[in-house]
C-alpha positions as CSV (number, residue, x, y, z in Angstrom):
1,X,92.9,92.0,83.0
2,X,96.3,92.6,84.4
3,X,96.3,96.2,83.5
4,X,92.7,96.5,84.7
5,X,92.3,99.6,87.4
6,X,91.5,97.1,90.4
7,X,94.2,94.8,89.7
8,X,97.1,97.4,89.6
9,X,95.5,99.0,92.6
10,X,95.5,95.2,94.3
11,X,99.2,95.0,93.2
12,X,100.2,98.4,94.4
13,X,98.9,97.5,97.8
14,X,100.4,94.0,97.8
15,X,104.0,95.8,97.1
16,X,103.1,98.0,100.2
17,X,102.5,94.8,101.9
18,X,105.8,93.4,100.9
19,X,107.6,96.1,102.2
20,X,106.1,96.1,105.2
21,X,106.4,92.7,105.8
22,X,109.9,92.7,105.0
23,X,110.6,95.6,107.7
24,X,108.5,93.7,110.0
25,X,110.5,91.1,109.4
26,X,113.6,93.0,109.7
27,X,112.4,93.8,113.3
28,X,111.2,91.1,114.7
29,X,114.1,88.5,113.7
30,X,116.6,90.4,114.6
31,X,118.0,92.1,118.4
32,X,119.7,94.9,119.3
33,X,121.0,97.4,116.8
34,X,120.3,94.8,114.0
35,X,117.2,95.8,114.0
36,X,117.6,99.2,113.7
37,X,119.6,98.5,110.6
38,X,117.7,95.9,108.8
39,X,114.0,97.0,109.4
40,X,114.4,99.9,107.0
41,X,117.2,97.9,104.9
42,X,115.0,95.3,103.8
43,X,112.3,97.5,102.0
44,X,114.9,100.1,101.1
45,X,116.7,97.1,99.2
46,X,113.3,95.8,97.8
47,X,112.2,98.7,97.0
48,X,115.4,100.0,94.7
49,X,115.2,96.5,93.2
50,X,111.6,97.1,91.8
51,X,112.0,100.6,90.1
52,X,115.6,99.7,89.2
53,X,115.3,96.3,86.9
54,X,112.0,96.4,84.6
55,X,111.2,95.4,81.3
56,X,110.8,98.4,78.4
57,X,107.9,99.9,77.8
58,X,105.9,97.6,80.6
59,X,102.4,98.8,79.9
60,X,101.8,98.4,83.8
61,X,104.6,100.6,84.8
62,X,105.8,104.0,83.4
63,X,107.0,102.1,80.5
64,X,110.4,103.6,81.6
65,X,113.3,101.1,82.7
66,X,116.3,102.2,84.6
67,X,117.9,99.1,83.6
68,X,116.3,96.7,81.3
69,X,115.7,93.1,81.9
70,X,114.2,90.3,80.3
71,X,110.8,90.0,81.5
72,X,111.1,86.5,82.8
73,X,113.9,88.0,85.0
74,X,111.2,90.8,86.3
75,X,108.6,88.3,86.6
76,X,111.5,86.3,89.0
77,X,111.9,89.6,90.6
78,X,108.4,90.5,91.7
79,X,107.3,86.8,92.8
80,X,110.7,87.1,95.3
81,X,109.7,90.2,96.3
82,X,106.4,89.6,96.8
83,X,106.3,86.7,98.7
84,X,109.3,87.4,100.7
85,X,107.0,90.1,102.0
86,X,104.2,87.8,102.8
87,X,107.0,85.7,104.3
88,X,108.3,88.4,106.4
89,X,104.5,88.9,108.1
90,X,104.9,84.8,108.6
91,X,107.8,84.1,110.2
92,X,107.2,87.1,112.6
93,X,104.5,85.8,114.3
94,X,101.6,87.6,112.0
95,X,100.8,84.0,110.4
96,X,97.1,85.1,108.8
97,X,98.3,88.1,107.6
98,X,101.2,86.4,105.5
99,X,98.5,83.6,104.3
100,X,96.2,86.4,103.2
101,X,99.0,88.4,101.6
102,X,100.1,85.3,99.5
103,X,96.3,84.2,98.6
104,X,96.2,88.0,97.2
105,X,99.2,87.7,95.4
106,X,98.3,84.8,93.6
107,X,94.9,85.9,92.8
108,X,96.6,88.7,91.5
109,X,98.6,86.8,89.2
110,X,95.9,84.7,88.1
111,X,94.3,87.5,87.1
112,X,97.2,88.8,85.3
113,X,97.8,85.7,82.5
114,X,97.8,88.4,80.1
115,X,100.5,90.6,81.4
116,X,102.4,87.0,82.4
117,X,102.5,86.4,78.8
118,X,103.8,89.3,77.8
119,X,106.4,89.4,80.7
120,X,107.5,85.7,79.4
121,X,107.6,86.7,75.5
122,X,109.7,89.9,76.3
């Protein structure tokens, strides 16, 4: 079911969540020109991360990977990512949003023991 239509949808949202809860974050932890630098950093940096290191021919993905990882390493990758989003919506100040952001990750993942298997044997 990780492939299935709803839960890429679900997990293309949740990575828009993650980058908007890390230039949320970027925003509200920071003061003066900080902020102007690291509320578009943050996602910037996430965002290279994610296309940048994947595992070859990832059926969920283009199947394309700029540079190849192990897929333990990408499965490392995305749970940072992810939840450092849902963290970003936490710590500044938007509490149920983060709490809702991490339940859907996780039932994302659980959804996904399929692709998690592959991602581990990879």
């Amino acid at each position: 079911m990780g492939n299935a239509w709803w839960n890429l949808t679900l997990r293309f949202l949740l990575e828009l969540a993650a980058l908007l809860g890390l230039g949320i974050a970027g925003w509200s932890l920071s003061d003066g020109w900080w902020r102007w630098v690291l509320a578009p950093a943050l996602p910037l940096v996430a965002a290279m991360l994610w296309g940048t290191f994947a595992v070859l021919n990832d059926p969920s993905r283009s199947g394309r990977a700029p540079v190849p990882v192990p897929g333990a390493a990408r499965l490392v990758l995305e749970l940072v990512i992810l939840f450092s989003g849902a963290a970003g919506f936490y710590a500044a100040g938007y509490t149920a949003t983060g709490i809702i952001v991490a339940a859907f990750i996780a039932i994302s993942y659980a959804f996904s023991l399929d692709r998690l298997g592959w991602l581990l044997r990879q």
